[in-house]
Structures are given as structure tokens and as C-alpha cells.
C-alpha positions in Angstrom: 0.0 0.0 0.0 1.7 3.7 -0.4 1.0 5.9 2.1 -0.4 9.8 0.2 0.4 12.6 3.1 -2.0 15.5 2.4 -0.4 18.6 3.3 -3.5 20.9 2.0 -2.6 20.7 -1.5 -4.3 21.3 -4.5 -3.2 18.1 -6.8 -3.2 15.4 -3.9 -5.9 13.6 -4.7 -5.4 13.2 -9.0 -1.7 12.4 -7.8 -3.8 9.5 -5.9 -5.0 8.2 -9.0 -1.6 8.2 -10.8 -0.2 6.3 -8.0 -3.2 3.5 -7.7 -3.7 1.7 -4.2 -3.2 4.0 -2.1 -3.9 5.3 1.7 -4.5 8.8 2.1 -3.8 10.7 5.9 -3.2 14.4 7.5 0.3 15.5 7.8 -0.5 15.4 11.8 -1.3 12.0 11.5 2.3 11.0 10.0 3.8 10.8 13.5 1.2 7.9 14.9 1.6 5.6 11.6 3.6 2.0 11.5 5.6 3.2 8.5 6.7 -0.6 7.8 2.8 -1.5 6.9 3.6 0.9 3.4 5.5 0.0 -0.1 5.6 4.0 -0.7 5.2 7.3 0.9 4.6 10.7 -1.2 4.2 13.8 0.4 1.9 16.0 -1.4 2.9 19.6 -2.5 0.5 22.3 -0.3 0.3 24.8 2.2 1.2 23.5 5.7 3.9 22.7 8.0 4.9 19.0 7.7 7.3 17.4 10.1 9.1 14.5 8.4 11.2 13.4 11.3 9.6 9.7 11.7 10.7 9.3 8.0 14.4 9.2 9.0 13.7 5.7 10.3 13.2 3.7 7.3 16.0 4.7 5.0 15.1 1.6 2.4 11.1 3.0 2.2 10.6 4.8 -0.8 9.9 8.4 -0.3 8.5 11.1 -2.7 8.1 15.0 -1.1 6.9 17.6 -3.3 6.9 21.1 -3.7 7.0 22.6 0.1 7.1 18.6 0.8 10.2 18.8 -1.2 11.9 21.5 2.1 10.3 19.9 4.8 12.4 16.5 3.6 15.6 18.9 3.5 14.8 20.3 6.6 14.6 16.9 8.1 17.9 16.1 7.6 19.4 19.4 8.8 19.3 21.5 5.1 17.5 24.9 5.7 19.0 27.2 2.7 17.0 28.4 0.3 17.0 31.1 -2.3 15.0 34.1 -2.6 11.3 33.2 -2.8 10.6 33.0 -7.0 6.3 32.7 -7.2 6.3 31.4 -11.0 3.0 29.5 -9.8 1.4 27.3 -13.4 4.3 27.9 -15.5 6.7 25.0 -16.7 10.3 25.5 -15.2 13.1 23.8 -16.6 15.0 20.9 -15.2 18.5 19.8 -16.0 18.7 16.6 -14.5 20.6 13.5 -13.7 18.9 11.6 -16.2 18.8 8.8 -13.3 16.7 7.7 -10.6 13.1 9.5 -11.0 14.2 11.0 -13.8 15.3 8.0 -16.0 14.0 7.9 -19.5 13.4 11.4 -19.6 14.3 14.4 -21.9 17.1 16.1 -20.1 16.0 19.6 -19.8 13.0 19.0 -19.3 10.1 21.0 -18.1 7.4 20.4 -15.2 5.0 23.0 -13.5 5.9 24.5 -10.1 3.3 25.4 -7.3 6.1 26.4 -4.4 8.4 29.4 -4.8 11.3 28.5 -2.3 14.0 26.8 -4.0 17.0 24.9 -1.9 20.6 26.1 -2.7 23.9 25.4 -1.2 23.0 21.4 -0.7 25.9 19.4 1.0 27.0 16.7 -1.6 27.8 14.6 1.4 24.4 14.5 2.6 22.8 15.2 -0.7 22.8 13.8 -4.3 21.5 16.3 -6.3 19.4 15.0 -9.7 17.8 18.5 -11.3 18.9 22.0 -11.2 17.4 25.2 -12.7 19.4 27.9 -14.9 21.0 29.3 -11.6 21.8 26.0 -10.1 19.3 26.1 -7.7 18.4 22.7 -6.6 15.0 21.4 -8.1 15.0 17.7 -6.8 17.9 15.8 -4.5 17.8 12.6 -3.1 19.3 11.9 0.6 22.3 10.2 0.5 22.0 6.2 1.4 18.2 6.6 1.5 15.8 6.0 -1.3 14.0 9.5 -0.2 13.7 12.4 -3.1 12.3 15.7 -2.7 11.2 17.6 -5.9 10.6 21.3 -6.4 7.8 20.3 -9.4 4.6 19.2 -9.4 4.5 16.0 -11.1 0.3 15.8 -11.1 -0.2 19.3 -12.5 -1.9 19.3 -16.0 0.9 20.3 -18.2 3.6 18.6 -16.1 3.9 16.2 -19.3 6.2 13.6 -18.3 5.2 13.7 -14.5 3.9 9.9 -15.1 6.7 9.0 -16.0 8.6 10.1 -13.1 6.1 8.6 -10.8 6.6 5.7 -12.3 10.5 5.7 -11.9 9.9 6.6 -8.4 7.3 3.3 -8.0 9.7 1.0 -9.1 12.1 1.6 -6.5 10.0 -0.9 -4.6 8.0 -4.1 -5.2 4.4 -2.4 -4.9 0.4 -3.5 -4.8 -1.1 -3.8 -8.1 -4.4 -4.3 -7.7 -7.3 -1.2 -7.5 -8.4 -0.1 -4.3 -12.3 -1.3 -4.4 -14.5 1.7 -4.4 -17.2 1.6 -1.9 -20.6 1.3 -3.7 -23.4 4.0 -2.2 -26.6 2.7 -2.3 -29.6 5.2 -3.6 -33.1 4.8 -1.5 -35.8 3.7 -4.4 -37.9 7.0 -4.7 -41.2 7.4 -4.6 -43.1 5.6 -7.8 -44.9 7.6 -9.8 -47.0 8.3 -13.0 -45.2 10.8 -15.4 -47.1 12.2 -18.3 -46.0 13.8 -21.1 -47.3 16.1 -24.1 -45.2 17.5 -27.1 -46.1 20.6 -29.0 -44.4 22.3 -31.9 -43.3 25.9 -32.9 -41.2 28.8 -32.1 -42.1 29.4 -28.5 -42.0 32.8 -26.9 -40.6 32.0 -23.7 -40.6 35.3 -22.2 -44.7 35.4 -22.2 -45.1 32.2 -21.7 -43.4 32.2 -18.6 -45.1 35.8 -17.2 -48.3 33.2 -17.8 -47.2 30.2 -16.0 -46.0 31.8 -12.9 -48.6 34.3 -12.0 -50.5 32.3 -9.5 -47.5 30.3 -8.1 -45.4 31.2 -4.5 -42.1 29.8 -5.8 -41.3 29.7 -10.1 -38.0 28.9 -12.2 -37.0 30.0 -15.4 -33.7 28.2 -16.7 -32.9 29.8 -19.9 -31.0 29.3 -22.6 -31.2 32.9 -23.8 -27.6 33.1 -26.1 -29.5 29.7 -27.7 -29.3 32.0 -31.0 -26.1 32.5 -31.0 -25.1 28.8 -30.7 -24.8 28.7 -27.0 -26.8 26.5 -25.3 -30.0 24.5 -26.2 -33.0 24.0 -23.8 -35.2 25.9 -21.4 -36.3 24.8 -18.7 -39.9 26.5 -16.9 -41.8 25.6 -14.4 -43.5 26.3 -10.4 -44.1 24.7 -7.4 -47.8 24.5 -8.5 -49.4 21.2 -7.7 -50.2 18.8 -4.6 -46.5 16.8 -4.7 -44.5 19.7 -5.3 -42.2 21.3 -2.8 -40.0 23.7 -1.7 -37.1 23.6 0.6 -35.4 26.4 2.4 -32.1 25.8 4.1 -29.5 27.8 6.6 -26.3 26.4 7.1 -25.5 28.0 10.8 -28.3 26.3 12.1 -29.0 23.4 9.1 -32.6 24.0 9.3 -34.2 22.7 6.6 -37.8 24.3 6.3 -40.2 22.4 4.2 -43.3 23.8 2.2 -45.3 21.1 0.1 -49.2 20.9 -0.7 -50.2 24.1 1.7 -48.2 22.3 5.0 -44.9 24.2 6.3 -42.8 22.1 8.9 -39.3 22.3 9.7 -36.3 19.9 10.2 -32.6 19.6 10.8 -30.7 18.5 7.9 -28.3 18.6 4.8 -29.8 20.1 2.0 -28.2 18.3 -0.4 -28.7 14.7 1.5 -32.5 15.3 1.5 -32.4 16.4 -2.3 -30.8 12.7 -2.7 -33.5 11.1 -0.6 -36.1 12.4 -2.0 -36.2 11.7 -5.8 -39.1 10.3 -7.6 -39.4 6.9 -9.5 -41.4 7.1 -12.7 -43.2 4.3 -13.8 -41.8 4.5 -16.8 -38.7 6.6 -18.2 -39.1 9.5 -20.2 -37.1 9.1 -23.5 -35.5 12.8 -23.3 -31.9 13.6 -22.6 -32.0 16.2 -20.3 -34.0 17.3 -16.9 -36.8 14.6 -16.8 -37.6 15.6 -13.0 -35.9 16.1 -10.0 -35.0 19.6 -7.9 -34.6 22.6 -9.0 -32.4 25.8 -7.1 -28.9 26.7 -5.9 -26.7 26.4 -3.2 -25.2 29.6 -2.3 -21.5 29.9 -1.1 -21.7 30.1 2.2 -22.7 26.6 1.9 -19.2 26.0 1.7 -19.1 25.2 5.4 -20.9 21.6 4.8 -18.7 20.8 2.1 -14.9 22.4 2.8 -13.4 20.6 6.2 -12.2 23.9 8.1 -13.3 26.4 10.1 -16.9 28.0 10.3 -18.3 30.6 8.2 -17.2 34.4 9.4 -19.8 35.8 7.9 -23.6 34.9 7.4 -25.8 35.6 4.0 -28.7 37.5 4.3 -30.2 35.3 2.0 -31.1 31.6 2.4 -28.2 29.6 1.6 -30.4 26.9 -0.3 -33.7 27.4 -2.5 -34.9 24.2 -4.3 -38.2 23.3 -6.0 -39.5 20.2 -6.6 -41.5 20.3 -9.2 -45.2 18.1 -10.0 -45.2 20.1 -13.4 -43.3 21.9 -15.9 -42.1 22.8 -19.3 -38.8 21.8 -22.1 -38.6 24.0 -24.7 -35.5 23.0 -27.4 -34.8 25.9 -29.1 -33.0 24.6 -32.0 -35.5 22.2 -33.0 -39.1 24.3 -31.6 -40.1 21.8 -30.0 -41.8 22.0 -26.7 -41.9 19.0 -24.0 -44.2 19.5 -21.0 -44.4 16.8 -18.2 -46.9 16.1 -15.1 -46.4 13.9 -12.7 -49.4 11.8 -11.0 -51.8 13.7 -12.6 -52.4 14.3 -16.3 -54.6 17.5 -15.7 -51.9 19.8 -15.3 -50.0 19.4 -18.6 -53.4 21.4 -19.6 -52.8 23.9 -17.2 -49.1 23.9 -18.6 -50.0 24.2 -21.8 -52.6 27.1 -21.7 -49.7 29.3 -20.4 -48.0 28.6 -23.8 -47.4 32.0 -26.1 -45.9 31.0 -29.7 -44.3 33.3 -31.9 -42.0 35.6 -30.0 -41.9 39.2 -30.5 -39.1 41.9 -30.8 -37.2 43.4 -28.0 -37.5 47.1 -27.5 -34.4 48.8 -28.5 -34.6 51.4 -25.8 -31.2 52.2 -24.6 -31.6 55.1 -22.3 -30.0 55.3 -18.9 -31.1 57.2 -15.8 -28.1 57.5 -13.3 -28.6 54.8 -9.7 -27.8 55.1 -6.4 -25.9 52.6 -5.3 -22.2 51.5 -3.7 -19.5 48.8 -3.5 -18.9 47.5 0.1 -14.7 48.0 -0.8 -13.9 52.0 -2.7 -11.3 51.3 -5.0 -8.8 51.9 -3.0 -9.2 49.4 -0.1 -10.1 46.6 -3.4 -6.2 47.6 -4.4 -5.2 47.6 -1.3 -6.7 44.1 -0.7 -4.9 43.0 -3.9 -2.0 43.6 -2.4 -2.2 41.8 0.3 -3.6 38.9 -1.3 0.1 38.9 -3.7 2.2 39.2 -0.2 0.8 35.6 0.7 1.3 34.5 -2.7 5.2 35.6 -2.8 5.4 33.5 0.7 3.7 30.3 -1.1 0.3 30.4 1.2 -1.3 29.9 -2.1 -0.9 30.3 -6.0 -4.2 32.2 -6.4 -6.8 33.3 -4.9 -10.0 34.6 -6.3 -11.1 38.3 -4.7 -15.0 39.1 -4.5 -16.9 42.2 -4.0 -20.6 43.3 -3.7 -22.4 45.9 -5.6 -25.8 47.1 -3.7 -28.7 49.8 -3.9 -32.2 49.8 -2.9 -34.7 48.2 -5.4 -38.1 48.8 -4.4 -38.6 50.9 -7.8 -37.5 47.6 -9.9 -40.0 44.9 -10.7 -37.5 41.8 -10.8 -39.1 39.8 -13.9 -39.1 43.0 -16.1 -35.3 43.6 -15.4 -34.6 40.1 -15.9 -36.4 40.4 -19.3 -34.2 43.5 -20.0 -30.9 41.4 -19.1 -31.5 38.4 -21.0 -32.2 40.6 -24.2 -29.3 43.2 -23.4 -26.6 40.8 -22.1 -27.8 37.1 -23.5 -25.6 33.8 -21.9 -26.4 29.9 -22.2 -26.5 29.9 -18.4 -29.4 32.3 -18.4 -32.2 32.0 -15.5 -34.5 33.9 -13.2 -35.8 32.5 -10.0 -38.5 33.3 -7.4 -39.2 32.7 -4.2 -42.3 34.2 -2.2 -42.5 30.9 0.5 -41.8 31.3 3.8 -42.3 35.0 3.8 -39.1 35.8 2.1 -39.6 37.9 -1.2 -36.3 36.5 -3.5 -35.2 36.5 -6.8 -32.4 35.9 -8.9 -31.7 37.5 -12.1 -28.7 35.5 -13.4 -26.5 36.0 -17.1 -23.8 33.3 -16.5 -21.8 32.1 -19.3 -19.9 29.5 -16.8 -21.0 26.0 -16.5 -20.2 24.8 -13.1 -20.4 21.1 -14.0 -23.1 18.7 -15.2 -23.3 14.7 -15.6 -25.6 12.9 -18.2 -26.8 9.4 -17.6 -23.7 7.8 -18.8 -22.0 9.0 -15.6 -20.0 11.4 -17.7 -19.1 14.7 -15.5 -17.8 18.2 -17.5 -17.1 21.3 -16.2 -16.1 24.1 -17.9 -14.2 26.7 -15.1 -13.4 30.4 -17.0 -10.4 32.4 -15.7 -9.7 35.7 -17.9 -11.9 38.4 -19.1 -11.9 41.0 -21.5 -14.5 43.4 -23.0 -15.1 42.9 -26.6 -15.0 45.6 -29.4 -17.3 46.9 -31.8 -14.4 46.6 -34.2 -14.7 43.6 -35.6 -10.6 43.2 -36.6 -9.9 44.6 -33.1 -12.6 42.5 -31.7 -10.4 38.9 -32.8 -7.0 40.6 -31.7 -8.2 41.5 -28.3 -9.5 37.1 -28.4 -5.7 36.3 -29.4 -4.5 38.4 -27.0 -6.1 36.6 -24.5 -5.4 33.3 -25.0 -1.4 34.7 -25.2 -1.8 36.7 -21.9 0.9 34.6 -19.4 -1.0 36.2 -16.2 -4.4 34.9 -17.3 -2.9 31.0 -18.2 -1.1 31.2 -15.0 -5.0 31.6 -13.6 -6.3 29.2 -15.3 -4.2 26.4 -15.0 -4.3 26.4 -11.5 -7.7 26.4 -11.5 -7.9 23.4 -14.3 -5.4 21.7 -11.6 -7.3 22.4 -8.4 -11.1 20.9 -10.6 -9.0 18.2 -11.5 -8.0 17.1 -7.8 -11.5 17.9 -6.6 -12.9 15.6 -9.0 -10.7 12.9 -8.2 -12.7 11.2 -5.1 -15.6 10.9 -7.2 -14.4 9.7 -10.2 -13.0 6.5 -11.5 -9.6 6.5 -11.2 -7.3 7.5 -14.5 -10.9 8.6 -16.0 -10.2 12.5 -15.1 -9.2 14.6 -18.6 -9.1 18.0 -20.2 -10.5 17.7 -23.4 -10.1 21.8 -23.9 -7.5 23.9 -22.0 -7.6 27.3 -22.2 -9.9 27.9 -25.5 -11.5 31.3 -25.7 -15.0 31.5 -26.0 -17.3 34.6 -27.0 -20.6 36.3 -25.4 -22.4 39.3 -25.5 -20.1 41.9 -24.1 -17.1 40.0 -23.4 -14.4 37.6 -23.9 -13.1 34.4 -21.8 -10.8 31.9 -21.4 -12.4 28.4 -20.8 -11.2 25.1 -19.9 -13.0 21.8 -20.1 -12.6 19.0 -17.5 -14.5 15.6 -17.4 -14.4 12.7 -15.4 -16.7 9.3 -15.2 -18.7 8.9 -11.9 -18.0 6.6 -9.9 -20.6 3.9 -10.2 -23.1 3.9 -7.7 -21.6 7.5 -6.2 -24.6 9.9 -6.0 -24.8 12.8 -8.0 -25.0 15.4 -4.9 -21.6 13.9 -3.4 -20.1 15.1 -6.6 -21.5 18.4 -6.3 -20.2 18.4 -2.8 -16.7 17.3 -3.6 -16.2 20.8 -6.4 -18.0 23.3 -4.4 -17.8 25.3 -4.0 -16.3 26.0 -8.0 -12.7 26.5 -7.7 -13.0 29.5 -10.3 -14.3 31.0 -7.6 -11.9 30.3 -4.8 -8.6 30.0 -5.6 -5.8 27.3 -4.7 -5.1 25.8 -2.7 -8.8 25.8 -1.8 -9.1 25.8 1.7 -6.1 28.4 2.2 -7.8 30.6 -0.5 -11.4 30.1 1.4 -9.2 31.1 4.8 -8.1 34.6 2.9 -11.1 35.2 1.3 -12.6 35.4 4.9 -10.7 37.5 6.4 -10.3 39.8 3.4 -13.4 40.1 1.9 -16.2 42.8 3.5 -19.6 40.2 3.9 -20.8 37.5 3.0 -20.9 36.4 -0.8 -25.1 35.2 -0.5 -25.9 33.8 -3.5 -23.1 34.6 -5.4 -20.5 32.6 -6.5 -22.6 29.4 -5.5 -24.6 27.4 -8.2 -27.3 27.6 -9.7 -29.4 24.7 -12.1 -31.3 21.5 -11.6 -30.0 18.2 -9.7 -32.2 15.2 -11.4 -33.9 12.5 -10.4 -32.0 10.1 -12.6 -28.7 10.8 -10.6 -27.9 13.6 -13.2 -27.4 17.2 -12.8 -26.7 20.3 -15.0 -25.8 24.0 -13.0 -24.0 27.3 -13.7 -22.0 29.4 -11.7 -23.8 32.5 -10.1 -22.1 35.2 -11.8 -23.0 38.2 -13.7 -26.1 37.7 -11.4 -28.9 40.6 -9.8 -30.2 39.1 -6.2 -33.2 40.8 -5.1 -34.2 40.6 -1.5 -36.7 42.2 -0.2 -36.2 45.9 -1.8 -32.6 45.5 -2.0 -30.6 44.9 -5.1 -27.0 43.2 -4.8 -24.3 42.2 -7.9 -21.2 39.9 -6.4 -18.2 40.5 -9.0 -14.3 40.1 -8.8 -11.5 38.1 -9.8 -8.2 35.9 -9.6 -5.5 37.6 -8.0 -2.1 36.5 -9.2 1.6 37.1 -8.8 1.5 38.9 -12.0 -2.1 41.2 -11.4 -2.0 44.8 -11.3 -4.3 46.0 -8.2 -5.8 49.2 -10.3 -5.9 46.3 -13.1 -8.0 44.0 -10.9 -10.7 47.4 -9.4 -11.2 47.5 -13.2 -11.9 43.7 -13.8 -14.4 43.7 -11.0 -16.3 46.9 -12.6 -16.0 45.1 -16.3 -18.1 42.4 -15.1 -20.2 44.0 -13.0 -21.0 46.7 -15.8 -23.6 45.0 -18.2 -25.7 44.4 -14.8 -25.5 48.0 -13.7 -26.5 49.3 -17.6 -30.0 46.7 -17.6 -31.1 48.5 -14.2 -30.1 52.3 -15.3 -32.2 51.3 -18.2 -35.0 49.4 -16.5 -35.2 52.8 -14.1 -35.1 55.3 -17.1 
């Protein structure tokens, strides 16, 4: 068995999979272990102090530390020296090596991705046999004189670390090792509830818009997921419907307290529980399978970020959203439209009534926007002035020179009052002005509150089909397009070139990569698409795509759990970016910067990431927006990120006032 040390990393758990059977502990937990039970040991690159004295014991055992791993092996053995600290975080760093040992077989240079910026210098040769060096003869990897333990500088599980299997291969052969897979625990699903489903198709062009002011007139709690770029080749179905109907419900959930409130055929009651564990248990069976790709039934919501406090082992929330930190509808009734093909799909469950009621909301044959573009100025304010945002910046780039983490994404709130808006009208104004594939309005007038969400997000925050198949498509870098169409493509290029903003999202490819690992199938984690730049209304962005196969049996709400929340909007290492982010940011995030979509009963799921997103609550009107904070970002640079994405929002509601 080899032993995996997590020292809160970011790549521990896909270096897992590379390195098969393995046994995964806390650095604290290093001390307390029978070291001669283990083949291997590898001590993962990350944030925290690691004391590797016990290791001095078994000279024979194999030993791999990397990155800060990589000084807290030198350290053991009495080697403290380092260089001045060089944060190059997600860019390849040449090795000249030994071409032996871990390195056999490789191209000599060669290059690997670095996450740690100390380097070692001035290593003994007495004590230490030194196998890679970098252009100033810094010392990249070493190996401790009559011992088979290596440190190295590079992270050999980061994405465009090449030849990093290869080198954990070298490094497994040192010593006879298990070969057999580590048998997954299967997770059971509770059979759901059996039920009819019914189902009615209709064709034309449907005018979702009206057809949704008709459908959720009369309801407490209604969902629009919209697919309103669809025209522009982004995205594909719609998805409408309410909590209208005997066996639909709604749930209402607060992490500091983890009541779950309960609302279903005119009966509120209350209960203590995970959200997401009673979304799981509480899925329907339908007599028969609808024949549809897609949502078929199941919930309907999001999870806000503060929910981050179920699913991120650490310390407690500082701060507390105003807003409930889950909203999810269960539907008895609702709608698919397919915009490429105009077809509409409506569905009932139990009772074949309401796909009448559904369908006498139906409008056909959209009509024109209004091209009114007037502004009136709006009253409203940033909880940060530029100035402390800089600041902040700055602050965040002194922890990244020390190696406390490689990025970490910076969040600010936009808010005014907003009893002069009419929420629906404004999200009919956004979807027209600033049209994305992750589109979507929802409402909530249960259990008193008065809450909706007026969302434009072009990010998808993952989805899985019935295959098992997971993709998630994080986006680090953005730009603001031109009206020049020739400038328009070189300002694209320029993006995909800029080093600062493939620094950002590499990282963040590696840090979805290692959070997908525990749920996936070993070996089946890839990235189809790194870095490709893809084009909405106002702006530009650099998007990666990462899938994975679920593992069987796994459900679809533990894999939610294991990415959220989205590394896009953290940083990495994840849980030192979620500590900063804490303490540096002004309030709570709410609703944005969770997700947002539908979780199905099929063990499927499909949701966005809230940005570029209005939240109205009760009269008051907030807009979450920010950025990754690099070694390379400029603070004034950053500020004017922040107002870029924020700025399509702002324009809907001086127009929506005018």
C-alpha cells in the first residue's frame, strides 16, 4: 500500500490516481503511523507545515516529497538554505537533470509545473545527491544520501507537467508495490417514490418570455432556466416551471443552524438536515422513463457559497448571508422547450390535468425586443472603494510571494435599494441586453421571504448525463469585446497569449482536476479543452473543459459536494484561498459565486455558476463580482476587472429605471 500525506494541497488527490492503491492521511497523522505496513510514501505539494522526522527511520522506504514537501524533507535532515522566494506559480520551469533515478528515461532539460516558490541552494553533496537544477543551479530535486527519499521542487500531477507519469513511475519501481485497485465503496440510492409521469409535445417557435409571465402568475415559488444566447449557438433548452401542484415542494435551508424548512401541498414544517442529503432522498421513480436527454424531474435551485461550510473541512463561516443559503423546487409540473428544434416538451407527474394547465400558459411566436437604450443615473455603492479593493490585492500577492497559495479569487458586492424595480421585467431587460447559455430567473415568495435571482452566467459549473460522464467548464480571464470587428479577434488572441491569465487558469484546471478525483474512476479525469477562448455578449473568456466518469453507484450530490464550491471562484489551494477570502473580503458572498441549475432524479445534474447575477431581497438589489489575484495582477488592473463584469448588470437596471 503507499502511504499519500495531504499537506492541503491542491493536486493530492489526481496524484492519488496516478499512483493507484493508495492510503490517504493528514500530515499530523504521520507521526502515529507503522511506516513498515507501506510499499511507498509521497508527500503531497501544499500549504502547511509538515514534520518529516519519523521518515528518517526507514531509510530503504521509498519516499516522494513535493513542492513545500520537497523543504520539509531537507529540513529533516538538517538543510534549511533556500533562495530568494521566485512565485512562477502554473508555468513550466526547466529541469536539468541527472537523467537517473526519477528521472530516468526522460528528456534532459526538461520541463514540469511548479506550485512552491522556495528553491534549496547550497546542498551538501555529502548528505545530498543532487538530480535536477534550474538555470542558476538552484536545486530542483535531491535525493538523501544512502536513503531512497527524493524531494522535488515540481509538481509532477499538474496538468501540463507532461512527463510527471513518468517520473512517478520511476519513483514506483524503486520498490515491489500492490497492483491491484483499491475497491470503491458502492453508495446505495433509497428507491424513490413511484410515480405516473405524463408527457405532451407541442411544436413551434415558443416565446418564452410570455409564456413564462403566464405560468407563474399564480405560483409562491417559479423557475426559469434559460437558454437565452441559444441564438447565437450557445446553449439549447429551457427549462420553466413552479411549485404549482399537490407533490411539489419547496425547501429552504440555513447552514449555521441546518434548518431545513419544508413547504409542500399548503403544509410548512421544519427539520434539521443537509440540504443536499435530503435532495438525494427524496427523488421520484417514474413508472416509466421518459425518452429525453436532459432534466426529466428532480429539484430545482442553488446552493449559495456560504454553503461551503458543509462541504470544505475547516473552520466556520465568518460571515452569514442575508439570504437563504439553499432554494430548491420540486416540481409536480413543468415545461422543455429545445430551441434549435421548436419543439416543446411538458411533463406532469401523478396527474395528467396539469399538462393542460401547462400548456394554456404557452405563447408561440415571440416578438421583438424594445431597443430602448436610455440610462437614468442609480444610487448605489461597493462594500470595498477602489482603494481598499487595491489595497486588498496587495495583500492577497504578499501571501502568494510566501507560497500560502498560487491564487486566490477576490469578490466584491455591488448594492442599492430596489423597491422601484419589478424583478421579472429587469430580468427580461438582461436576458435581451446581455444574453448567456447559463441564463435563468428564479423566485421565491415561500416562507415570507420575497427572492429573486436574475442570473447571465456564461460559466458552466459542471453537469453529468446518464452515462456518468461529469464536465465542467471553469473560465479564468476576461476581457471586454469591441465593436471593431478586426480589433474585436486581436483582443480574443491576446487573450489566449496573456501569461497572467494561463497562469490563472491552469491552476484552477489543476485544483477541478484534484476535486474531481474522489468521485471519479480513477485515471478517467481529462481535459479535453484547455484554455480555448470562447465569446458572449459583451465580453471575452478563457475556458477550460474538465471531465471525469462517476463513480458507479456515487450519488450525483456527493459530486456536487466534492467541487464546491467551484474553484473558479476560490482560488488554490482551496481551503487556504477560502481562509483569505474570509478574512479579506467585507460580507458575505449570499448567493453569489454558489450554483445555480437543476439536480435530477436520474442521478444527473446540470448547473451554472452565479455570476454576472442581480439578487433581489426584499427591496434591495446586490451584484457579487471580482476576480483571480495573481503574482502577476496589477491592483488598479483588478478594481477595473471587477467593474467590467459588473457593468452589463448595472446598464440593464439604469435602463430598466429610465
Amino acid at each position: 500500500m503507499i502511504l499519500v500525506i495531504d499537506n492541503h494541497g491542491f493536486t493530492t488527490r489526481i496524484l492519488a490516481h496516478q499512483l493507484g492503491a493508495v492510503q490517504i492521511i493528514a500530515a499530523t497523522e504521520l507521526a502515529d503511523l507503522h511506516l513498515e505496513d507501506y510499499t511507498h510514501v509521497v508527500i503531497g505539494h501544499g500549504t502547511g507545515r509538515v514534520d518529516l522526522e519519523s521518515l528518517k527511520s526507514v531509510p530503504n522506504l521509498p519516499v516522494l516529497a513535493i513542492g513545500a514537501g520537497y523543504q520539509h524533507l531537507a529540513a529533516a535532515y538538517g538543510h534549511r538554505t533556500t533562495a530568494r522566494a521566485q512565485p512562477i506559480y502554473g508555468q513550466l520551469l526547466t529541469h536539468n537533470h541527472s537523467a537517473s533515478g526519477i528521472f530516468a528515461g526522460l528528456p534532459n532539460p526538461t520541463a514540469l509545473i511548479s506550485y512552491h516558490p522556495w528553491r534549496l541552494v547550497s546542498m551538501a553533496p555529502t548528505e545530498f545527491s543532487i538530480h535536477a537544477t534550474d538555470e542558476n543551479d538552484a536545486v530542483l530535486a535531491f535525493r538523501v544520501q544512502g536513503t531512497h527519499h527524493w524531494g522535488i521542487h515540481a509538481d509532477p500531477a499538474a496538468l501540463q507537467s507532461t512527463v510527471g507519469a513518468t517520473l512517478i513511475d520511476n519513483f514506483l519501481a524503486l520498490a515491489p508495490r500492490q497492483t491491484h485497485a483499491v475497491q470503491e465503496p458502492m453508495v446505495p440510492r433509497a428507491p424513490g417514490q413511484r410515480v405516473n409521469v405524463f408527457t405532451r409535445q407541442l411544436a413551434g417557435e415558443l416565446d418564452t418570455s410570455s409564456t413564462f409571465i403566464n405560468l407563474q402568475a399564480q405560483a409562491s415559488a417559479a423557475f426559469w432556466l434559460d437558454s437565452a444566447s441559444a441564438h447565437l449557438g450557445q446553449g439549447k433548452t429551457s427549462l420553466l416551471g413552479t411549485n404549482h401542484g399537490p407533490l411539489a415542494q419547496t425547501i429552504r435551508w440555513d447552514v449555521a443552524t441546518n434548518q431545513l424548512d419544508v413547504e409542500t401541498n399548503d403544509t410548512l414544517y421544519s427539520l434539521n438536515g443537509d440540504v443536499l442529503e435530503y435532495i438525494a432522498d427524496h427523488s421520484w421513480q417514474p413508472a416509466h422513463v421518459p425518452n429525453f436527454p436532459g432534466f426529466t424531474g428532480g429539484w430545482v435551485g442553488y446552493l449559495g457559497y456560504e454553503a461551503k461550510q458543509t462541504t470544505i473541512a475547516g473552520p466556520r463561516n465568518r460571515w452569514r448571508a442575508s439570504t437563504p443559503d439553499a432554494y430548491w423546487i420540486r416540481p409536480q409540473a413543468f415545461l422543455r422547450y429545445d430551441h434549435h428544434h421548436q419543439r416543446t416538451v411538458l411533463f406532469a407527474y401523478q396527474d395528467a390535468s396539469l399538462l393542460d394547465v401547462l400548456e394554456s400558459a404557452l405563447v408561440f411566436d415571440p416578438t421583438p425586443d424594445s431597443t430602448v437604450t436610455e440610462r437614468s443615473s442609480i444610487n448605489g455603492r461597493w462594500r470595498l472603494s477602489a482603494e481598499e479593493y487595491q489595497q486588498a490585492v496587495t495583500r492577497i500577492q504578499k501571501q502568494l510571494d510566501y507560497g500560502d497559495a498560487a491564487g486566490i479569487c477576490f469578490t466584491d458586492t455591488f448594492t442599492m435599494d430596489a423597491d422601484d424595480l419589478d424583478g421579472l421585467q429587469l430580468y427580461l431587460r438582461l436576458r435581451s441586453r446581455n444574453p448567456a447559455p447559463y441564463a435563468g430567473y428564479l423566485r421565491f415568495n415561500t416562507f415570507d421571504d420575497k427572492l429573486e435571482i436574475l442570473a447571465a452566467s456564461p460559466e458552466k459549473y459542471f453537469s453529468v448525463d446518464t452515462e456518468g460522464t461529469i464536465e465542467s467548464k471553469p473560465i479564468k480571464g476576461t476581457v471586454a469585446r469591441s465593436h471593431d470587428p478586426y480589433l474585436d479577434v486581436e483582443i480574443a488572441k491576446q487573450l489566449a497569449r496573456d501569461p497572467k491569465t494561463q497562469s490563472e487558469n491552469l491552476m484552477i484546471a489543476d485544483l477541478l482536476r484534484d476535486d474531481l478525483a474522489p468521485v471519479t474512476v480513477p485515471g478517467s479525469v481529462q481535459v479535453p479543452k484547455l484554455m480555448a477562448v470562447e465569446s458572449f455578449a459583451t465580453v471575452h473568456q478563457l475556458v477550460t473543459t474538465v471531465t471525469g466518469q462517476l463513480l458507479p453507484g456515487t450519488p450525483v450530490t456527493d459530486a456536487l459536494a466534492a467541487v464546491f464550491p467551484g474553484g473558479s471562484m476560490t482560488g488554490a489551494p482551496k481551503l487556504a484561498s477560502l481562509a483569505a477570502l474570509d478574512e479579506l473580503e467585507a460580507g458575505p458572498r449570499g448567493i453569489y459565486s454558489g450554483a445555480m441549475g437543476w439536480v435530477g432524479d436520474n442521478n444527473t445534474a446540470e448547473l451554472s455558476v452565479v455570476i454576472r447575477t442581480m439578487v433581489l431581497d426584499d427591496g434591495h438589489l446586490s451584484i457579487g463580482a471580482g476576480g483571480a489575484v495573481v503574482v502577476g495582477s496589477d491592483p488598479a488592473a483588478e478594481n477595473q476587472e471587477k467593474l467590467l463584469k459588473a457593468q452589463a448588470l448595472i446598464d440593464c437596471i439604469a435602463e430598466e429605471l429610465q
